[in-house]
C-alpha positions in Angstrom: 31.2 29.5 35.7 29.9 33.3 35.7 26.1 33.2 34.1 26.1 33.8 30.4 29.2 32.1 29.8 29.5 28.2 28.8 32.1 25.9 27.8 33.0 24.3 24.2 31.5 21.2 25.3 28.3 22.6 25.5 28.2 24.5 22.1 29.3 21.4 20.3 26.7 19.1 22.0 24.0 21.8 21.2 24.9 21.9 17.8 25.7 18.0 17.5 21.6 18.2 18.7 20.4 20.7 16.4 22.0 18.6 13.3 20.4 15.6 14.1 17.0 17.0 14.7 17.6 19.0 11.1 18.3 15.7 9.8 15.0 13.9 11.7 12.3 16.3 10.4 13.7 16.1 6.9 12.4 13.0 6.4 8.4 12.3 6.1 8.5 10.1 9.2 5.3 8.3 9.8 3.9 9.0 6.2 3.2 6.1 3.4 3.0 7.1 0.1 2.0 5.8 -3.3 4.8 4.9 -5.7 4.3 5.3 -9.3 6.2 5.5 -12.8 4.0 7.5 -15.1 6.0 7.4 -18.3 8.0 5.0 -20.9 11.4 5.5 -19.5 10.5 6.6 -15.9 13.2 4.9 -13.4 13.4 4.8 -9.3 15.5 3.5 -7.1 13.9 1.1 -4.2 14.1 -1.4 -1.6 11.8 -3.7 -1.4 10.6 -4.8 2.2 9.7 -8.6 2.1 12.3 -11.7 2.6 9.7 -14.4 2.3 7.0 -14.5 0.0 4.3 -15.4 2.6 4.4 -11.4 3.4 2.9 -10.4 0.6 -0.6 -8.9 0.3 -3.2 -9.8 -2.2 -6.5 -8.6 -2.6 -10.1 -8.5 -4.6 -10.9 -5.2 -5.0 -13.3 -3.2 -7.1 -12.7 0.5 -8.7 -15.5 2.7 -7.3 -16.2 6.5 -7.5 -16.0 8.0 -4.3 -17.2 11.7 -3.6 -16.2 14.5 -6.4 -14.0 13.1 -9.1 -12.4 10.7 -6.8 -12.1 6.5 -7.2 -11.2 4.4 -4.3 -10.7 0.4 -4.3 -13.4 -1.3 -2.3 -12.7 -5.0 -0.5 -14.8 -7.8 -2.8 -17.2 -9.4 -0.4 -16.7 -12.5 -1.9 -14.8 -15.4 0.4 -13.6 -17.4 -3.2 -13.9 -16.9 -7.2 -16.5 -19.9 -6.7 -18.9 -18.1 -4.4 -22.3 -16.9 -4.8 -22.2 -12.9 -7.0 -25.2 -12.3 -4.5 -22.6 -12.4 -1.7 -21.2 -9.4 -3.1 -23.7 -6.6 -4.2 -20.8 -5.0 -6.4 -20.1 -7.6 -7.9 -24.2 -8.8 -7.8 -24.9 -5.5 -10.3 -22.2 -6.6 -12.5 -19.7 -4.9 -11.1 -15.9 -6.0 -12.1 -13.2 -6.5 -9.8 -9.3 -6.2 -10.0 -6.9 -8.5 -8.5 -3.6 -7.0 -6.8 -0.3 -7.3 -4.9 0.4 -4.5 -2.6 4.0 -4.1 -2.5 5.9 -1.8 0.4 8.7 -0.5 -0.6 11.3 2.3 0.1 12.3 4.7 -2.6 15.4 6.5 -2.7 15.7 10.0 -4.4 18.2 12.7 -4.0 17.1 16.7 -3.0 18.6 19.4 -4.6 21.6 19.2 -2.6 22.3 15.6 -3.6 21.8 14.3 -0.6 19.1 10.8 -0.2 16.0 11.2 1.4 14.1 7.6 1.9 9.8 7.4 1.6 8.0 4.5 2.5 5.7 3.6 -0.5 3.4 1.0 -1.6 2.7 -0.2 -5.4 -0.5 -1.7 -6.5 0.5 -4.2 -9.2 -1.7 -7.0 -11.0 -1.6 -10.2 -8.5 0.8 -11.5 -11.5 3.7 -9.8 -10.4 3.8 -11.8 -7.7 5.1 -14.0 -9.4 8.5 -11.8 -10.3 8.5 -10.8 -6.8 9.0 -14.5 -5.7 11.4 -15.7 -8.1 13.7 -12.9 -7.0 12.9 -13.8 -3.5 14.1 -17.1 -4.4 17.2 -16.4 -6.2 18.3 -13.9 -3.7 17.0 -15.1 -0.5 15.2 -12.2 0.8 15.1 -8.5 -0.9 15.6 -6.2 2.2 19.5 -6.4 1.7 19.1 -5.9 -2.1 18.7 -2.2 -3.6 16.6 -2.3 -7.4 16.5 0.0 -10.1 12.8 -0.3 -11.7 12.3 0.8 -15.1 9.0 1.3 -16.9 8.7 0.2 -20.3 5.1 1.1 -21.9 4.0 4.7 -22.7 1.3 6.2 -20.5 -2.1 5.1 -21.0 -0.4 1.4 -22.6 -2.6 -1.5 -21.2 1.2 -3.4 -22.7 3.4 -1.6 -19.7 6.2 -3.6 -18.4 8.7 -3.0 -15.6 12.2 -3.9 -15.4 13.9 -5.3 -12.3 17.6 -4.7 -11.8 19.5 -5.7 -8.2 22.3 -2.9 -8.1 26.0 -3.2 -6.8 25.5 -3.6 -3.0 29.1 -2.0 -3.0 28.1 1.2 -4.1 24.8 1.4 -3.1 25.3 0.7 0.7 23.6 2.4 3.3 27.0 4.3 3.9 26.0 6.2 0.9 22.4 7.1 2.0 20.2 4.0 1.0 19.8 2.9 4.5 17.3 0.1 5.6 14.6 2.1 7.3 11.3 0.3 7.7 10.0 1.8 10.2 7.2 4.1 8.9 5.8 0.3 8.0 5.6 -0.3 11.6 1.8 1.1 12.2 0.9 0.6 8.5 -2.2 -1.1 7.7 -3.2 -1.3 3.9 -6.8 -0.4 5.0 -8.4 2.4 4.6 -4.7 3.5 2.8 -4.9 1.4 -0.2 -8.7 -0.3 0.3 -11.6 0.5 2.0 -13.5 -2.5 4.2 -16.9 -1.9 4.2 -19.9 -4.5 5.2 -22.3 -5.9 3.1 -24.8 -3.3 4.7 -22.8 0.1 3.9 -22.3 -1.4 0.1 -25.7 -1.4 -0.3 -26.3 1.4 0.8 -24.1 3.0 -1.2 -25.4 1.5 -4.4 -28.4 3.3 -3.4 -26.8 6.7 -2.5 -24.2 7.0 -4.1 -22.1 7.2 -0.7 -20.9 5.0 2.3 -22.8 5.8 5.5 -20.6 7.4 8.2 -19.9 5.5 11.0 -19.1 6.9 14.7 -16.4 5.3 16.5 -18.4 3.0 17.9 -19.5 1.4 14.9 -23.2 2.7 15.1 -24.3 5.7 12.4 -25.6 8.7 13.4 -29.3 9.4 13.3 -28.4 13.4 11.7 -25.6 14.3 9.0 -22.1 14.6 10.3 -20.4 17.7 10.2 -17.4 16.3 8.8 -16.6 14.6 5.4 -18.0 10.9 5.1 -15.2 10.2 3.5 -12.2 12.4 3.2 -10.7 11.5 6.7 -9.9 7.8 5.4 -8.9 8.8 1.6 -5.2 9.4 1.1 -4.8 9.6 -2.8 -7.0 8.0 -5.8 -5.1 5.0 -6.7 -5.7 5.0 -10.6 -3.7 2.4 -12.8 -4.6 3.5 -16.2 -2.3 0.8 -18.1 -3.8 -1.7 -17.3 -7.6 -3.1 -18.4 -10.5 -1.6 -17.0 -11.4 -4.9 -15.3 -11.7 -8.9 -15.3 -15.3 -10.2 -15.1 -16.0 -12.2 -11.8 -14.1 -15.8 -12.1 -15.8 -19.1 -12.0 -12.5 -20.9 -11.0 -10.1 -20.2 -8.3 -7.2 -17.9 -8.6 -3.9 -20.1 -9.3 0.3 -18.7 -9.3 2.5 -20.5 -10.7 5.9 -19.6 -9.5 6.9 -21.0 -6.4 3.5 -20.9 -4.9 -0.3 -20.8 -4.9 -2.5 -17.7 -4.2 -5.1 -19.2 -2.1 -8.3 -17.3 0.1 -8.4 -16.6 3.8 -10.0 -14.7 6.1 -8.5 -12.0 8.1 -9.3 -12.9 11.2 -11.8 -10.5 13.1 -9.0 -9.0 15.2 -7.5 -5.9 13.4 -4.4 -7.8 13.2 -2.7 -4.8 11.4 -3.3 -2.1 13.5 -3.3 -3.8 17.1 -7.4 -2.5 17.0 -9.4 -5.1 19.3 -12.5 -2.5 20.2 -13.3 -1.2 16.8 -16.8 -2.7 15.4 -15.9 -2.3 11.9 -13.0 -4.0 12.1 -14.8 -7.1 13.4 -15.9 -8.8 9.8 -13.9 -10.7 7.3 -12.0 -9.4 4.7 -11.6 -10.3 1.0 -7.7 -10.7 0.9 -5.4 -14.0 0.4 -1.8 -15.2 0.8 0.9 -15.7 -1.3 1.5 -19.5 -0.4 
């Protein structure tokens, strides 16, 4: 064929090509976002990405300012509710702590040409709503194949906010029709520094002191001089703020119980960065203040 001129195999394959990479970079691939419902009212369609209830993630954490008007959840130190405060120097000055679920999820919304886009997402709820997450877990055998509506029910600012659970039609809302079972922006996910910052006993207290966490190179040592860059802004994503709920829960003297189904109890994380395949990094090798759904 003379230069210049192709066949109609050709065109259609390039354009065939040029669709699905339109398509690819229209979704936010590799990015984890926070989900939220601000208002009485507020509704979203999701998928929720657990079919056995030893997946989920609970944690400890305390609400700390971090730089210029920011708050970031900090690991508790503490290995149990019945260990030593002093093991814990936030919780030593009388700091309280929160307990949570972190939930990943996949929400489904619509652009403004109607069709789907999917975002991987993860919801800080009280450890509580564990609980709900179970019993559907055990009524419907796993969630990945179910699609919810969640409904908020509490007007912003309530600490009396509740959310309603409701599986949808999986005949109309198949992945046909958009809602498709992507996980895969989970697949490199690790809920730390994205929804908690780990930090040793040693950069707490320092940070009681100053006011900020020390900066650590990659090698885990810190830096005789000031780092050019931000201490912090590289590992913070968003401020996680839930202002229904109450400011905090003073440090328990008995250990953390759930009712439905199961028993939240403590572990350590071993010091492998299981999450994020990490075997080299020093600040990865220290336990973590997390626990099971079991």
């Amino acid at each position: 064929m003379v230069t210049g001129m192709y066949s109609y195999e050709t065109y259609a394959s390039a354009k065939s090509k040029e669709k699905e990479t339109k398509e690819t970079s229209e979704k936010p691939r590799g990015s984890v976002g926070y989900f939220k419902l601000m208002d009485d009212g507020d509704e979203a369609i999701v998928r929720f990405v657990y079919d056995d209830p030893k997946e989920l993630v609970m944690a400890h954490v305390h609400d700390e300012p971090v730089g210029k008007n920011k708050h970031r959840r900090i690991l508790c130190l503490r290995e149990n509710a019945r260990d030593d405060t002093e093991k814990c120097p936030l919780c030593a000055r009388g700091d309280k702590y929160f307990a949570k679920v972190y939930l990943k999820l996949i929400e489904y919304t619509k652009d403004e040409n109607g069709k789907i886009i999917h975002q991987a997402k993860i919801w800080e709820r009280p450890e509580s709503f564990a609980d709900t997450i179970v019993e559907y877990i055990n009524n419907y055998g796993g969630l990945k194949d179910t699609v919810f509506k969640i409904k908020r029910k509490g007007i912003r600012g309530s600490t009396d906010t509740n959310y309603i659970l409701t599986p949808l039609p999986s005949t109309v809302f198949t992945e046909e029709s958009g809602y498709i079972k992507d996980f895969s922006d989970f697949d490199k996910f690790y809920f730390y520094p994205h929804s908690f910052l780990s930090k040793t006993k040693e950069d707490i207290e320092e940070y009681i002191k100053t006011g900020e966490f020390p900066f650590h190179k990659k090698d885990g040592s810190t830096p005789t001089t000031t780092p050019t860059t931000p201490k912090e802004s590289t590992s913070v994503v968003e401020e996680v703020v839930v202002k229904e709920e109450p400011k905090g829960i003073e440090p328990p003297t008995s250990v953390v119980t759930a009712p439905v189904g199961g028993q939240a109890t403590s572990s350590t994380i071993p010091t492998t960065n299981t999450q994020s395949g990490d075997t080299n990094n020093p600040l990865m090798d220290r336990p973590r203040r997390r626990y099971d759904y079991k």
